[in-house]
CHARMM-style PDB file with segment names, atoms N, HN, CA, C and O in Angstrom:
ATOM      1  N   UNK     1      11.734  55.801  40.438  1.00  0.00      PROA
ATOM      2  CA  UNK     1      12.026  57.145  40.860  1.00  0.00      PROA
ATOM      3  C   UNK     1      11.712  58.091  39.707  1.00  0.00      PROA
ATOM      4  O   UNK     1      12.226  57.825  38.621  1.00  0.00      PROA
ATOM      5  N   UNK     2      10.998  59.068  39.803  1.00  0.00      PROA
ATOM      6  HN  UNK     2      10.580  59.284  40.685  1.00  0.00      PROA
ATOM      7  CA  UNK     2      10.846  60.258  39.099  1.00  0.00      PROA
ATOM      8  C   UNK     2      12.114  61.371  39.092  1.00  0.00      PROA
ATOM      9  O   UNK     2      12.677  61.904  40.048  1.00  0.00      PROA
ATOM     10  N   UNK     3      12.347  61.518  37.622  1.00  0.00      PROA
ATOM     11  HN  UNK     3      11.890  61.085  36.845  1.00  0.00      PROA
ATOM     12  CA  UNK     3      13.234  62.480  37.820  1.00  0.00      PROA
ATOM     13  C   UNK     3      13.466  63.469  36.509  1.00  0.00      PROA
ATOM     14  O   UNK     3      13.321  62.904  35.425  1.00  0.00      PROA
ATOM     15  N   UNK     4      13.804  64.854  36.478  1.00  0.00      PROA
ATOM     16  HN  UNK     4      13.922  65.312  37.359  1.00  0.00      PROA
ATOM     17  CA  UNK     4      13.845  65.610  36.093  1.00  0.00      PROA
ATOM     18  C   UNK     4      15.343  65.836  34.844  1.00  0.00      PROA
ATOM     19  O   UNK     4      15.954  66.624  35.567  1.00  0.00      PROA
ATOM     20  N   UNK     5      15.799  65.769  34.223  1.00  0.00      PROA
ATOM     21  HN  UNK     5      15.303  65.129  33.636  1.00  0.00      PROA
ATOM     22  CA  UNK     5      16.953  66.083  32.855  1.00  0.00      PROA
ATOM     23  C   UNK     5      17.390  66.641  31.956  1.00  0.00      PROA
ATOM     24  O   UNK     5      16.914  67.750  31.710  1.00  0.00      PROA
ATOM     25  N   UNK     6      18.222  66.231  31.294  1.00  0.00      PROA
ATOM     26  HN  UNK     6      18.609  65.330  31.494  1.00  0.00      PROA
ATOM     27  CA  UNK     6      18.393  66.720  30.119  1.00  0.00      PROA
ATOM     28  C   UNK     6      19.267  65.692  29.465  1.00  0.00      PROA
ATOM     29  O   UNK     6      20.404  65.448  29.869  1.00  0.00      PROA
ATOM     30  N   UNK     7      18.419  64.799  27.929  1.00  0.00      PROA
ATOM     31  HN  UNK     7      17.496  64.998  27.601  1.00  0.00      PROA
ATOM     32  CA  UNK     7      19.261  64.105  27.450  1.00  0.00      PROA
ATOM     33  C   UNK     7      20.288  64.306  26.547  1.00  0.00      PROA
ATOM     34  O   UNK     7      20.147  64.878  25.466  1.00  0.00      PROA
ATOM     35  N   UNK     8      21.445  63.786  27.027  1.00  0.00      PROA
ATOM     36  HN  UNK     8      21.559  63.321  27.905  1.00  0.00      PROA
ATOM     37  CA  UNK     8      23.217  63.810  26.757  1.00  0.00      PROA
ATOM     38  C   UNK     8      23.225  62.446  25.524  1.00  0.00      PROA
ATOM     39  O   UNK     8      22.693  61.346  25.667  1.00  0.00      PROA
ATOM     40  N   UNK     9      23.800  62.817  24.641  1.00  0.00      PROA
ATOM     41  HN  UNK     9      24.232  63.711  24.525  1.00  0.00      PROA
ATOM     42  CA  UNK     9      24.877  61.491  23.451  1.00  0.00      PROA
ATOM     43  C   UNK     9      25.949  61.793  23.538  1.00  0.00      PROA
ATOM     44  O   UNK     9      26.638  62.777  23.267  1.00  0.00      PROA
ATOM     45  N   UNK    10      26.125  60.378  24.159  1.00  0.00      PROA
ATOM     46  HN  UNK    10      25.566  59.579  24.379  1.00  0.00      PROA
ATOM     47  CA  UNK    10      27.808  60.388  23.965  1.00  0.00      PROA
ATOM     48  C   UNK    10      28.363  58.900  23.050  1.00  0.00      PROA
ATOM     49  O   UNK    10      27.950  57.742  22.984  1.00  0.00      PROA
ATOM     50  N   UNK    11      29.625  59.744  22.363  1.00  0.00      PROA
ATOM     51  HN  UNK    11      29.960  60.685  22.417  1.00  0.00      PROA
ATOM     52  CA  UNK    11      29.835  58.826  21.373  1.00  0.00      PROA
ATOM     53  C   UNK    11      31.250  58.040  22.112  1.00  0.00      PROA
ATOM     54  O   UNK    11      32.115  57.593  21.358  1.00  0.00      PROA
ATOM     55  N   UNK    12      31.388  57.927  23.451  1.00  0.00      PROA
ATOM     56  HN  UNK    12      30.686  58.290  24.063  1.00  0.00      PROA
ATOM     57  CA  UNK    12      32.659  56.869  23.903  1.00  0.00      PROA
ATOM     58  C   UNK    12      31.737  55.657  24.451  1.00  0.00      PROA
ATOM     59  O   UNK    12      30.565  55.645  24.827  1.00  0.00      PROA
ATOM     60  N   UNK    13      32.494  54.875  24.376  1.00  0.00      PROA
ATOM     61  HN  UNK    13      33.446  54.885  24.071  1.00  0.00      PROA
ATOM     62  CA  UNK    13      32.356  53.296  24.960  1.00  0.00      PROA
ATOM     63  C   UNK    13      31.065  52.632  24.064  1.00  0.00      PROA
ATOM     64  O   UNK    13      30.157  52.085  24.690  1.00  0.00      PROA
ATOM     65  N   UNK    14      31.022  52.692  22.776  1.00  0.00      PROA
ATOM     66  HN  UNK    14      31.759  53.137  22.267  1.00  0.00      PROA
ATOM     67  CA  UNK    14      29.671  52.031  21.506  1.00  0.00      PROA
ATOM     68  C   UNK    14      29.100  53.101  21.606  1.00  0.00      PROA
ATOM     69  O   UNK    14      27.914  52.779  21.542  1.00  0.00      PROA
ATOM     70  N   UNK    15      29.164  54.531  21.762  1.00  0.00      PROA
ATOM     71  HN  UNK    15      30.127  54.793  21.814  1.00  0.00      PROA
ATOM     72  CA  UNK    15      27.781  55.367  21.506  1.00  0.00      PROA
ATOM     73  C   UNK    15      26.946  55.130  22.124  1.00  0.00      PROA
ATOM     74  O   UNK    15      26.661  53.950  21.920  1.00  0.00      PROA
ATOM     75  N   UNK    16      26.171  55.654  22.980  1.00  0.00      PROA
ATOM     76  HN  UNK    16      26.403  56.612  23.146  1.00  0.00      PROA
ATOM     77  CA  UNK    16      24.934  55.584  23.843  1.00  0.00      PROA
ATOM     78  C   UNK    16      24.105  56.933  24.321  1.00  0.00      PROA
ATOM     79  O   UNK    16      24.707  57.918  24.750  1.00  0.00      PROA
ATOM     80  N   UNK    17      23.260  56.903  24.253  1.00  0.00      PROA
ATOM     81  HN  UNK    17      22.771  56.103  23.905  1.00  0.00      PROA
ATOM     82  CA  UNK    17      22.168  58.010  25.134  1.00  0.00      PROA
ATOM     83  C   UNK    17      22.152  58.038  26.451  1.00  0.00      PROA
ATOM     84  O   UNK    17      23.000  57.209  26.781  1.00  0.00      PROA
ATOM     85  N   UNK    18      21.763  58.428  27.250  1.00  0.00      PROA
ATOM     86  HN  UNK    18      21.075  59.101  26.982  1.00  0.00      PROA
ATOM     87  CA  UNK    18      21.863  58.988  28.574  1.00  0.00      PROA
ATOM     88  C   UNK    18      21.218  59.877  29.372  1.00  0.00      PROA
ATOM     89  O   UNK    18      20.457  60.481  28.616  1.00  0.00      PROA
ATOM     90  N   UNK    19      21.114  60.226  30.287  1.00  0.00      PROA
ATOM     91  HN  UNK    19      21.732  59.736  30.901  1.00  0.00      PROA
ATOM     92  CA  UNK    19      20.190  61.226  30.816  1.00  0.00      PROA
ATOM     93  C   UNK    19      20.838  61.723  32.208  1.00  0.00      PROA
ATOM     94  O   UNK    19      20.916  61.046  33.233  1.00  0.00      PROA
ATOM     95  N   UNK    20      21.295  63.074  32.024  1.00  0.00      PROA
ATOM     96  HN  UNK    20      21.231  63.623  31.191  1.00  0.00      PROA
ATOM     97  CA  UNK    20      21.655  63.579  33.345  1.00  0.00      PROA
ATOM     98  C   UNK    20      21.023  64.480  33.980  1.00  0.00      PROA
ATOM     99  O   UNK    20      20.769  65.639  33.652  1.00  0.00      PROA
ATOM    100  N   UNK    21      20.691  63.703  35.229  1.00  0.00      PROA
ATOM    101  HN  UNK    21      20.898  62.762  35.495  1.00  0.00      PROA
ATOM    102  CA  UNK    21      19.594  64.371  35.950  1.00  0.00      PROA
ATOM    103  C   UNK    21      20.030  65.721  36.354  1.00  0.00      PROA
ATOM    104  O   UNK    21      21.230  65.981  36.430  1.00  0.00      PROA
ATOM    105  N   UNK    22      19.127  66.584  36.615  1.00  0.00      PROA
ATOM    106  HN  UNK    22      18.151  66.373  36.553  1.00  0.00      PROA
ATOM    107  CA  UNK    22      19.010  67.545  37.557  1.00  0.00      PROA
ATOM    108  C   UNK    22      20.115  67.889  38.210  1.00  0.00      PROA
ATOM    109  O   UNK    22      20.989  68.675  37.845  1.00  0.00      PROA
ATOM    110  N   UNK    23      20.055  67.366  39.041  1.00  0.00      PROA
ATOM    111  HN  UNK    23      19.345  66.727  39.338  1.00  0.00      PROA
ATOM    112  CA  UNK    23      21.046  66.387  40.305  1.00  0.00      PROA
ATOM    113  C   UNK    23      22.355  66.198  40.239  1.00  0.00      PROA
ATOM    114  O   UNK    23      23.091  65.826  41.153  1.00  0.00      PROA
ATOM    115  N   UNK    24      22.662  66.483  39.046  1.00  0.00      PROA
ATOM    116  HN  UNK    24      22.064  66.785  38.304  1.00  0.00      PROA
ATOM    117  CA  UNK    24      24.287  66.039  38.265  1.00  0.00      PROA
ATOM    118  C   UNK    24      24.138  64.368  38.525  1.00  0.00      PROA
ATOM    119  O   UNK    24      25.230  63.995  38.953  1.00  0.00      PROA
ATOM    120  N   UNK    25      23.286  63.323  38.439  1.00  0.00      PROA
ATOM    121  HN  UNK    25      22.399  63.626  38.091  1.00  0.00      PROA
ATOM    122  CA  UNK    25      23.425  62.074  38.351  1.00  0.00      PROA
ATOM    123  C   UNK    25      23.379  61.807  37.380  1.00  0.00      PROA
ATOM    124  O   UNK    25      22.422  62.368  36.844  1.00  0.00      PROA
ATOM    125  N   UNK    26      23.899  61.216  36.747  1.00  0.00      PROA
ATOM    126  HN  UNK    26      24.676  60.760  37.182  1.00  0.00      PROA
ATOM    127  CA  UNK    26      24.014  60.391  35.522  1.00  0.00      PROA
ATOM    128  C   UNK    26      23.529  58.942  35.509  1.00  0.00      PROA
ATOM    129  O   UNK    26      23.898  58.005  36.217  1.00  0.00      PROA
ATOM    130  N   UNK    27      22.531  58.983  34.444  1.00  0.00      PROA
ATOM    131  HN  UNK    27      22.232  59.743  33.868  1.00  0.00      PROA
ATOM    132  CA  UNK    27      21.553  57.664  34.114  1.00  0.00      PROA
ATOM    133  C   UNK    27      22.056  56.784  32.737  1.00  0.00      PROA
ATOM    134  O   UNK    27      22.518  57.397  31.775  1.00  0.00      PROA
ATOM    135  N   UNK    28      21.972  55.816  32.729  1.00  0.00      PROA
ATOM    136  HN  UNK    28      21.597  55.318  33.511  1.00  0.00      PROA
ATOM    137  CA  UNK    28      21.882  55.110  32.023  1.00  0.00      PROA
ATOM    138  C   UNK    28      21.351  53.912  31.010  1.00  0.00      PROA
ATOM    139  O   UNK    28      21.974  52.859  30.871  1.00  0.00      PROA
ATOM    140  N   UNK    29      20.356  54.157  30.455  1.00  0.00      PROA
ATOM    141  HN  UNK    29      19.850  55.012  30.567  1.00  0.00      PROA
ATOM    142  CA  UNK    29      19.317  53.573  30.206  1.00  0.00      PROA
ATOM    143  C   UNK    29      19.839  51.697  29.661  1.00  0.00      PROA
ATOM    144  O   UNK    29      20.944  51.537  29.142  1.00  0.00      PROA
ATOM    145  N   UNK    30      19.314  51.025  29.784  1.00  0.00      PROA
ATOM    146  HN  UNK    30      18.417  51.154  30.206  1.00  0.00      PROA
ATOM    147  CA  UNK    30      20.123  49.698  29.653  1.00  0.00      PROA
ATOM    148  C   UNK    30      18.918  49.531  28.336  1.00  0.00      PROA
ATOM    149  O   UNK    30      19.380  48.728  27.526  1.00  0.00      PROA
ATOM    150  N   UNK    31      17.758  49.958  27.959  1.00  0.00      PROA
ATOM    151  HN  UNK    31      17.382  50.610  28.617  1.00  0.00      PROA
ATOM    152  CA  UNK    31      17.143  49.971  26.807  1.00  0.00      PROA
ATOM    153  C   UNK    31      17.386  50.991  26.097  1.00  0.00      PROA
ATOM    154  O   UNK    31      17.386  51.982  26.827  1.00  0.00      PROA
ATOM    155  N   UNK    32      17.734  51.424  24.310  1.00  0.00      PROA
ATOM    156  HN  UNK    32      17.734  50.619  23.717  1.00  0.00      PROA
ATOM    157  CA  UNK    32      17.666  52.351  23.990  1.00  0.00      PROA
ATOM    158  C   UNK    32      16.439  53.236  24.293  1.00  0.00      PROA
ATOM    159  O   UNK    32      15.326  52.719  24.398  1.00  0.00      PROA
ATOM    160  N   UNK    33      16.623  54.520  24.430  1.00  0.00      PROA
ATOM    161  HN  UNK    33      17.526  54.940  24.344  1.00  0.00      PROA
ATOM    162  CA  UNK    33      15.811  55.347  24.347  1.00  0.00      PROA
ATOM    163  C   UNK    33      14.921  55.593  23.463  1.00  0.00      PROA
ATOM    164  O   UNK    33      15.514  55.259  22.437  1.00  0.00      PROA
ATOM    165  N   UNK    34      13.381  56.129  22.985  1.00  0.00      PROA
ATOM    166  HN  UNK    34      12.899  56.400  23.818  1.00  0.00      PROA
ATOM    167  CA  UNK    34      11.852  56.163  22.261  1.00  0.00      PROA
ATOM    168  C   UNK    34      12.994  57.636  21.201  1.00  0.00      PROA
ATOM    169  O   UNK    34      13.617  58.644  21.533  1.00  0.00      PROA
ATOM    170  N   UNK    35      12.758  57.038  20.118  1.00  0.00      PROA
ATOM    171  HN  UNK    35      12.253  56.219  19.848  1.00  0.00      PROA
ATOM    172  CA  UNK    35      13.539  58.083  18.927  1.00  0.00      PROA
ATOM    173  C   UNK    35      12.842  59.254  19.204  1.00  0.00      PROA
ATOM    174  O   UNK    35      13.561  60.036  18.583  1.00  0.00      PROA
ATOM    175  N   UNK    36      12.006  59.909  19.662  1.00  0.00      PROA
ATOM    176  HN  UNK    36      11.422  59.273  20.167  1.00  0.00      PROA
ATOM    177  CA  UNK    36      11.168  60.909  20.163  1.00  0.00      PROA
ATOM    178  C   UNK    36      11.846  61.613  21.151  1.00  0.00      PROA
ATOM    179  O   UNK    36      11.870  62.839  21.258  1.00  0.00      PROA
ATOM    180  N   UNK    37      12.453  60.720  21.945  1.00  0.00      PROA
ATOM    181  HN  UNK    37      12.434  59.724  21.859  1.00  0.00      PROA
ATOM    182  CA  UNK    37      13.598  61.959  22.692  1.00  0.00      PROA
ATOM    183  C   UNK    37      14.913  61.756  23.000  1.00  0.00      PROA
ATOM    184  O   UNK    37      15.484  62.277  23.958  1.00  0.00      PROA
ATOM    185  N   UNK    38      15.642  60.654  21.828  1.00  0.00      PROA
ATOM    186  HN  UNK    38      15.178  60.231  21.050  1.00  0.00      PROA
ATOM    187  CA  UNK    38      17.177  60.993  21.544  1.00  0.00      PROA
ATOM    188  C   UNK    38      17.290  62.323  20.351  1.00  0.00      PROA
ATOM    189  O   UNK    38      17.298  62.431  19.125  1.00  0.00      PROA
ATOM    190  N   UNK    39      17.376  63.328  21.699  1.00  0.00      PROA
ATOM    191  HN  UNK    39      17.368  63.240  22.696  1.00  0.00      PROA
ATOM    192  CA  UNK    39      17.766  64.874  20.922  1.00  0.00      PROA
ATOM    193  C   UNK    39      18.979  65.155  22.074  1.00  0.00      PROA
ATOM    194  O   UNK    39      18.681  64.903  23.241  1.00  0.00      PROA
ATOM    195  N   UNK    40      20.105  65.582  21.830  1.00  0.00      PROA
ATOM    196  HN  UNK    40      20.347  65.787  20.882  1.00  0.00      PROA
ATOM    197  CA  UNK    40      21.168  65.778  22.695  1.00  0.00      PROA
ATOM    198  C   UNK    40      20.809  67.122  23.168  1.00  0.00      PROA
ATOM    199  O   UNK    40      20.885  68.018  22.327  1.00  0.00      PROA
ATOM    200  N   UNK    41      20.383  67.472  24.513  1.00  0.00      PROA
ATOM    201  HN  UNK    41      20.321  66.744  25.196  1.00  0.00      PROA
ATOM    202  CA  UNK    41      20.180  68.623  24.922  1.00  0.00      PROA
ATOM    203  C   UNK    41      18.558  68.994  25.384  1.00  0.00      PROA
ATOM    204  O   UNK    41      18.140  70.066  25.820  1.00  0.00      PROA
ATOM    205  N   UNK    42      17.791  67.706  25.127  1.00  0.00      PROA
ATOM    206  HN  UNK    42      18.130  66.835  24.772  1.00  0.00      PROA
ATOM    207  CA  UNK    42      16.346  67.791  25.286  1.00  0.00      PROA
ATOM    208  C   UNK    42      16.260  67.584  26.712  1.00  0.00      PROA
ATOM    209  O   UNK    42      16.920  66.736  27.311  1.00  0.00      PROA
ATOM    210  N   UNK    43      15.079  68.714  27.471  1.00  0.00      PROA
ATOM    211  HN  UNK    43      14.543  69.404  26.984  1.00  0.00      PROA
ATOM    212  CA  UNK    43      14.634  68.530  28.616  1.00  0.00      PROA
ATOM    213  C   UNK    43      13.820  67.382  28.807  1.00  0.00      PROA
ATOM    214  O   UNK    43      13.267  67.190  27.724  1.00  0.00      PROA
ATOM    215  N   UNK    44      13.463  66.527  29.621  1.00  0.00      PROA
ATOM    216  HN  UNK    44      13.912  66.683  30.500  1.00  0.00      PROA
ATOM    217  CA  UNK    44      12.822  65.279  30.303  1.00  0.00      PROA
ATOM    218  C   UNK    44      12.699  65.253  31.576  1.00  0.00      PROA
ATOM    219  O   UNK    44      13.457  65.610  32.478  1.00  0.00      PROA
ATOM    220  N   UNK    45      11.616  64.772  31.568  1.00  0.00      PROA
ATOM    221  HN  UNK    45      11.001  64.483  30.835  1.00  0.00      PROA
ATOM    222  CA  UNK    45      10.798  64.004  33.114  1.00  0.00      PROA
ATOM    223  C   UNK    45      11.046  62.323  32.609  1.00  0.00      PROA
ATOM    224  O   UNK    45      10.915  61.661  31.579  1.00  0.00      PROA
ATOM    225  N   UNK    46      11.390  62.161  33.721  1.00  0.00      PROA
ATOM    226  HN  UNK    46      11.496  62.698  34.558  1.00  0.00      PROA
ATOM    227  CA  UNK    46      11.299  60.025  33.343  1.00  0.00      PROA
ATOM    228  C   UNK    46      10.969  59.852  34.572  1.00  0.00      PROA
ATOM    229  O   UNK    46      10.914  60.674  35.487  1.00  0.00      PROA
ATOM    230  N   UNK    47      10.594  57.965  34.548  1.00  0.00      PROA
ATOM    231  HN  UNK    47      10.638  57.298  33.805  1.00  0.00      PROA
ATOM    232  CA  UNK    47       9.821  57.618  35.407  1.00  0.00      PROA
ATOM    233  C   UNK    47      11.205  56.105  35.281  1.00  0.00      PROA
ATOM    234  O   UNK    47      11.069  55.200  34.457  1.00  0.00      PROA
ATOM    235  N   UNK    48      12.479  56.178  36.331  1.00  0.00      PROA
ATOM    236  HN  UNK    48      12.589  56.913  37.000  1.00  0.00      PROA
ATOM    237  CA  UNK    48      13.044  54.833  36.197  1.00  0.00      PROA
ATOM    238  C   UNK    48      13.120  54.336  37.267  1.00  0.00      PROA
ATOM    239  O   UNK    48      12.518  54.818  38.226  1.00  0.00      PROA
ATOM    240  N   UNK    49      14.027  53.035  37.381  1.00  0.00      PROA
ATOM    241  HN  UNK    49      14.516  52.643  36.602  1.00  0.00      PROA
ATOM    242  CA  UNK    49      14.162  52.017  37.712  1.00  0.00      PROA
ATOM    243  C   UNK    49      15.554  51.448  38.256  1.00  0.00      PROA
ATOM    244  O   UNK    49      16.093  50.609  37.534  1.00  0.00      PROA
ATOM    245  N   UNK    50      16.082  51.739  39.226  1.00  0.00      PROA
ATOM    246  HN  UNK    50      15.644  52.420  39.812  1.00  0.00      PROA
ATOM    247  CA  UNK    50      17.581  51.193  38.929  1.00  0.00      PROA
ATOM    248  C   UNK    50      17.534  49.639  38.639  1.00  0.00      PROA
ATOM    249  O   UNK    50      16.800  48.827  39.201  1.00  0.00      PROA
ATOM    250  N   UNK    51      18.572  49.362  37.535  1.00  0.00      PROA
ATOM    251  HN  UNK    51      19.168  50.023  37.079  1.00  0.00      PROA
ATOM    252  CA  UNK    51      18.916  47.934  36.584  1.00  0.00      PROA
ATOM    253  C   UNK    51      20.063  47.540  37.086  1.00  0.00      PROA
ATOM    254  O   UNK    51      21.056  48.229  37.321  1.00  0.00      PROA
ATOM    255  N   UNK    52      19.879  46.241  37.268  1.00  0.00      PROA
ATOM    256  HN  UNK    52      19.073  45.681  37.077  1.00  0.00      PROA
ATOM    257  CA  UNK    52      21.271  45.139  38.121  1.00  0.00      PROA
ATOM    258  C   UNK    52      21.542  44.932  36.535  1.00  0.00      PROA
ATOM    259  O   UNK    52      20.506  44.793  35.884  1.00  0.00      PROA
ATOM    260  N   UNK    53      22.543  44.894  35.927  1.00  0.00      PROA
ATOM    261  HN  UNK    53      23.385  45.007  36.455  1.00  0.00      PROA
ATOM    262  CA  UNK    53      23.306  44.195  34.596  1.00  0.00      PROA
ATOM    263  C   UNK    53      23.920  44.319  34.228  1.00  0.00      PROA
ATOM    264  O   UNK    53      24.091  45.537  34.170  1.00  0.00      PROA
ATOM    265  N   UNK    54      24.832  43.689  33.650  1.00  0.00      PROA
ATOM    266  HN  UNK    54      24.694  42.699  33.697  1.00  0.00      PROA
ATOM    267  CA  UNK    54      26.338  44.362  33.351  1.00  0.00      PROA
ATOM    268  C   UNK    54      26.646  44.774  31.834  1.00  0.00      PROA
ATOM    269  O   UNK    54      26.209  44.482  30.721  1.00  0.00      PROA
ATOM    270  N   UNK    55      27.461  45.462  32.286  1.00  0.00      PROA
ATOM    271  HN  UNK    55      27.816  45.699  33.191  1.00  0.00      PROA
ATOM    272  CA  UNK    55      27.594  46.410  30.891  1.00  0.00      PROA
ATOM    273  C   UNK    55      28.984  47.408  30.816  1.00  0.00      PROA
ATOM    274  O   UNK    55      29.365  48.229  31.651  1.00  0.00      PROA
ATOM    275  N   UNK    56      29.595  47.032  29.512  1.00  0.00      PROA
ATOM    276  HN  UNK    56      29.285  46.365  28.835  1.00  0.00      PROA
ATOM    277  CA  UNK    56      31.283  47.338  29.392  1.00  0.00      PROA
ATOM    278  C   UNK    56      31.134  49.200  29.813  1.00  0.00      PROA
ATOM    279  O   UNK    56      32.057  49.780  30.385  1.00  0.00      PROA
ATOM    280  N   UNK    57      30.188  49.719  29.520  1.00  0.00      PROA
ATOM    281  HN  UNK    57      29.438  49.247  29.055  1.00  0.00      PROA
ATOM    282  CA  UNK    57      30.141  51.353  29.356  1.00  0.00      PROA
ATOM    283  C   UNK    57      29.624  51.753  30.667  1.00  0.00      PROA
ATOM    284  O   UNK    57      28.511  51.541  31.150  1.00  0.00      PROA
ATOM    285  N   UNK    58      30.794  52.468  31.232  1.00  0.00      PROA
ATOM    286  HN  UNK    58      31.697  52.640  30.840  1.00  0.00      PROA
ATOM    287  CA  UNK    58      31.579  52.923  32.543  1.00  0.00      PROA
ATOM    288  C   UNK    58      30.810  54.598  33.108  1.00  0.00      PROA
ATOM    289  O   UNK    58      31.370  55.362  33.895  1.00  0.00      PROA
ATOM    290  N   UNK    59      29.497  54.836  32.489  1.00  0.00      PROA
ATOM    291  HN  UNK    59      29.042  54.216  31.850  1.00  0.00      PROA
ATOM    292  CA  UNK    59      29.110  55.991  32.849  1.00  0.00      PROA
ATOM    293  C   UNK    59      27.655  55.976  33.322  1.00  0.00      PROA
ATOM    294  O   UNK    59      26.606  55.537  32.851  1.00  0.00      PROA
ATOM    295  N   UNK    60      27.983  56.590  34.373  1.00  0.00      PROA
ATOM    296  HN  UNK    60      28.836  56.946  34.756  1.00  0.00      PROA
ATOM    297  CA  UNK    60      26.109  56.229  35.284  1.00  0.00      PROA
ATOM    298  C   UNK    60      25.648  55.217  35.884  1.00  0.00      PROA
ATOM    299  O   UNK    60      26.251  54.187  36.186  1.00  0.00      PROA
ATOM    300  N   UNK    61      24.186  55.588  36.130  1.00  0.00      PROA
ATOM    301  HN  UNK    61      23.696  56.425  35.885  1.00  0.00      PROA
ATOM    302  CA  UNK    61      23.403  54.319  37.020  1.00  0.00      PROA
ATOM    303  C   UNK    61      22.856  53.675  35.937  1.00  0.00      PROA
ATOM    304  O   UNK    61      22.500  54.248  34.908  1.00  0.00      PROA
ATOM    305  N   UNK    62      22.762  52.138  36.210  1.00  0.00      PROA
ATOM    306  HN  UNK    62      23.052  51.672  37.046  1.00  0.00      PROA
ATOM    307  CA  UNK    62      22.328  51.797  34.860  1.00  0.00      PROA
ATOM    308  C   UNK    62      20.660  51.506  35.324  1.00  0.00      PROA
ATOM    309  O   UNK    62      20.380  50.800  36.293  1.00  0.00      PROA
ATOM    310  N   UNK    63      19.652  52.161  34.479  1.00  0.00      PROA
ATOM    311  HN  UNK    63      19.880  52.735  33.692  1.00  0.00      PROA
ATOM    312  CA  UNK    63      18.496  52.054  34.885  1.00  0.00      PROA
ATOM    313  C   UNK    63      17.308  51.891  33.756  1.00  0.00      PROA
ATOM    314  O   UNK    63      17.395  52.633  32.778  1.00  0.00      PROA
ATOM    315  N   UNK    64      16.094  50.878  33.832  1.00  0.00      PROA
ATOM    316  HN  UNK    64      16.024  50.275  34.626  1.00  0.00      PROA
ATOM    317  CA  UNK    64      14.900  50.511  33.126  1.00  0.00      PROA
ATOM    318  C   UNK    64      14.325  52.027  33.315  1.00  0.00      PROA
ATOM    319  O   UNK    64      14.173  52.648  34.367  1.00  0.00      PROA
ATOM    320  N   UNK    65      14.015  52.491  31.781  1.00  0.00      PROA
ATOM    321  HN  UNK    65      14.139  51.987  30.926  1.00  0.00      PROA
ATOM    322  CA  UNK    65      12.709  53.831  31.791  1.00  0.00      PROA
ATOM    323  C   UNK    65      11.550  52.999  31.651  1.00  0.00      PROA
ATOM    324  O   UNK    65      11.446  52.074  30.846  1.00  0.00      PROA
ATOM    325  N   UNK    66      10.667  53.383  32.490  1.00  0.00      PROA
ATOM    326  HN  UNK    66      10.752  54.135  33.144  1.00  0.00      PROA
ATOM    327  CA  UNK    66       9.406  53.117  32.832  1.00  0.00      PROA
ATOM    328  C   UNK    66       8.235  54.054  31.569  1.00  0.00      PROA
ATOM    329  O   UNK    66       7.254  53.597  30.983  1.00  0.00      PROA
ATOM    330  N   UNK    67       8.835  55.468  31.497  1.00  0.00      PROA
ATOM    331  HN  UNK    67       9.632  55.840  31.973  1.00  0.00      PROA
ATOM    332  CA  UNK    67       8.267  56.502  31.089  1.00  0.00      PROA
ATOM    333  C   UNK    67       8.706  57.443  30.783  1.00  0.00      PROA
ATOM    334  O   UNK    67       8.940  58.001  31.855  1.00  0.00      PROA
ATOM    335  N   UNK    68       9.164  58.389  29.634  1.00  0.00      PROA
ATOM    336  HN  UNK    68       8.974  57.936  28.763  1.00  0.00      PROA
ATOM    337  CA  UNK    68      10.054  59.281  29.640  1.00  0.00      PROA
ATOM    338  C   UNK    68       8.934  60.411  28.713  1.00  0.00      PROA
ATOM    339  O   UNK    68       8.133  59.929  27.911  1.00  0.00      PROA
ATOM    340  N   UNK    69       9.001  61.699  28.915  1.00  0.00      PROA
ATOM    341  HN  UNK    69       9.652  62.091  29.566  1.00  0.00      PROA
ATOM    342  CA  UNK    69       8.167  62.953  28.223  1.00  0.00      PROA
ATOM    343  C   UNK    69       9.052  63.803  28.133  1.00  0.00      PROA
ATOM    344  O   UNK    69       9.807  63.992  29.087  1.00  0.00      PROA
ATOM    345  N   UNK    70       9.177  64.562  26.889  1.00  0.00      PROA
ATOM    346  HN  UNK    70       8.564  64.408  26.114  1.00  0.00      PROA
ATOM    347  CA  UNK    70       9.589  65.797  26.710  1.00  0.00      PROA
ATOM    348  C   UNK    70       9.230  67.249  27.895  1.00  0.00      PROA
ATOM    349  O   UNK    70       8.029  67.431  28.092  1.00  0.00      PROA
ATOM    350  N   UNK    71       9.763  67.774  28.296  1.00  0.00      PROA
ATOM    351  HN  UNK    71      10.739  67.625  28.136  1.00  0.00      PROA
ATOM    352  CA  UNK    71       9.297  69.175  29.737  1.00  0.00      PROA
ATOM    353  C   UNK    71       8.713  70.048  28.452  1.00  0.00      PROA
ATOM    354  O   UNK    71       9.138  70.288  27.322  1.00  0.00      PROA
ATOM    355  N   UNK    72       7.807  70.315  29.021  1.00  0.00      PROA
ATOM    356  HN  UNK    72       7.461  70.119  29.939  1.00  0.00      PROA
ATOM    357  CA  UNK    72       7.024  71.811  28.340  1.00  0.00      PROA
ATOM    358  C   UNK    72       7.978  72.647  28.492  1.00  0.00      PROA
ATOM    359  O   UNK    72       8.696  72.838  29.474  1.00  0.00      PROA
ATOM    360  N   UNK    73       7.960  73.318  27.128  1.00  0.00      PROA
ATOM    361  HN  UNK    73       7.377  73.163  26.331  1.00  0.00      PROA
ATOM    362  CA  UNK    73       9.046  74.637  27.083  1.00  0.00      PROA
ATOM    363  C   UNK    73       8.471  76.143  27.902  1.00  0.00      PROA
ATOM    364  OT1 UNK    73       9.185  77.146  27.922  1.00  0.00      PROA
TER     365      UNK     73
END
């Protein structure tokens, strides 16, 4: 699924990155995110995946990025 954001850090449950869509959905990347766009507050287009796996941190869909780009300002 293609989708539109802005990436969120949050420092509960080990610290993690995130991406909340558009949409008010909340993503969860089960790979860290490309250091290129863990910026808290950066616009994004991604290209994911929803991910079957388990995982103690209780926020979002947990999903494989396929592709993630910074939005032209």
């Amino acid at each position: 699924m293609k989708i539109t954001g802005t990436v969120v850090h949050n420092d509960l449950e080990g610290d993690f990155w995130g991406i909340l869509g558009d949409d008010d959905t909340k993503y969860r990347p089960v790979e860290e995110l490309p250091a290129a766009v863990r910026k808290d507050g950066l616009r994004v287009e991604a290209d994911l995946e929803p991910a079957q796996v388990m995982s103690f941190t209780m926020w979002g869909q947990n999903v494989r990025v396929h592709a993630i780009k910074p939005l032209e300002k």
